[in-house]
Each structure stands twice: as structure tokens, then as C-alpha cells.
C-alpha angles and dihedrals in degrees: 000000000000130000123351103353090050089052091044088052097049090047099049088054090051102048089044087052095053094049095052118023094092103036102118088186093052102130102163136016136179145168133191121189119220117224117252095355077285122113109199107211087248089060104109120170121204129206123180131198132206113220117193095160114064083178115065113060121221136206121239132206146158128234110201121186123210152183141217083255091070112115112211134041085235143032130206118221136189121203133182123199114204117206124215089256090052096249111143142204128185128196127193110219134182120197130179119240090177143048120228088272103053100260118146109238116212143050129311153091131257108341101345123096123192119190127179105223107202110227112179126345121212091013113177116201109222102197138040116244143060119325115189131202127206118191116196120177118243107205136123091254123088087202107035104206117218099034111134105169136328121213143180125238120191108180129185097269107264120190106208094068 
């Protein structure tokens, strides 16, 4: 790993492992990289979760990492939640990356963003077994520019957020 890709790298670790070295309800986390900072729009990554406890509920929630060479102050997303009996859901979502002036929300340093986007809130998971969430872009671009990874967060639900 030289240059930029080396430094992106490094910064990625660092700034994962600051989110989520001291959550104690930290139940599930995942990160998929997208290829080249550019998510084609059939890229979807898949994350699954085991669930063993149908009676505690969780909260659920995206990180997305960007760049300056993102395009747009928001991003859709559709993401489809699979359950163990194959039953599926799939929800359309829009989050703001950017306020009205063009400047990034979120967390980072230099030219990389990280926001944490809330999914659902008190979730309880139903069945044992294995639920799996695919997460596809839905905007106008077929490459969308500035993308640097997308993950998945399920947290312990906590009130008081």
C-alpha cells in the first residue's frame, strides 16, 4: 500500500476503530469496501446477522464514508432485510450528507466524511437464525464517484438516542 490508497486505508482502520472500540452494546458490525471509491449501482453489499434472542430488541443503523468527490448533498438507499424464513422487506431511504450550503455533515478528517445513517430504532428480531441486509444506491448515477465503503451497526436498543 503506497500513496493515497495506503493513507485511505490507514485512515479507514483508524476511524472504525474509533467508532467502535468502547460500545459496550455493540452487538453486530460490518464493512464493505467499495471498489475504486465508486459504488456501481450492482454493487450490493450483503451483511447478515445471527440472531439467538427473540426477546431483546436492537437498534440498526449505516455508516457511509465519503469524499469530496462525491456528487450530491444526499443519497437514497434501498435496503432489503431478508428474514431466516425468506421472507423480505425492502425499504427506500434518503439521508443528507450535506447541509443547504454544501457542507459535509458527519465525522472525519481531510477529504473523508463518516456518517452514521439511523435505520430502525427498537427492532425486535422474530425468528432465530440468520437475517441478511442488502443495501443497493439509488441514485441517478450508475458509478457513483466519492464512495469509500458502506457498513452496517446493531446495537443493543438504547432509549435515550
Amino acid at each position: 500500500m503506497t500513496g493515497r490508497t495506503g493513507r485511505v486505508s490507514v485512515l479507514s482502520g483508524l476511524l472504525l476503530l474509533s467508532l467502535f472500540a468502547c460500545n459496550s452494546n455493540l452487538l453486530h458490525t460490518d464493512v464493505a469496501d467499495i471498489p475504486g471509491a465508486s459504488w456501481n449501482l450492482f454493487n450490493t453489499p450483503e451483511f447478515s446477522f445471527m440472531v439467538s434472542d427473540t426477546t431483546k430488541s436492537s437498534d440498526i443503523s449505516f455508516t457511509i464514508r465519503t469524499g469530496s468527490q462525491y456528487p450530491f448533498r444526499n443519497i437514497f438507499l434501498f435496503v432489503t432485510t431478508t428474514a431466516p424464513d425468506g421472507k423480505s422487506i425492502t425499504d427506500t431511504l434518503e439521508y443528507q450528507l450535506a447541509d443547504e450550503k454544501g457542507n459535509w455533515l458527519g465525522r472525519g478528517a481531510g477529504d473523508i466524511r463518516e456518517m452514521k445513517l439511523p435505520y430502525r430504532k427498537n427492532v425486535f428480531f422474530p425468528q432465530k437464525g440468520t437475517y441478511s441486509f442488502t443495501i443497493r444506491h439509488g441514485m441517478r448515477a450508475e458509478n457513483l464517484k466519492g464512495v469509500y465503503d458502506i457498513g452496517i451497526r446493531i446495537e443493543k436498543f438504547s432509549p435515550n438516542l
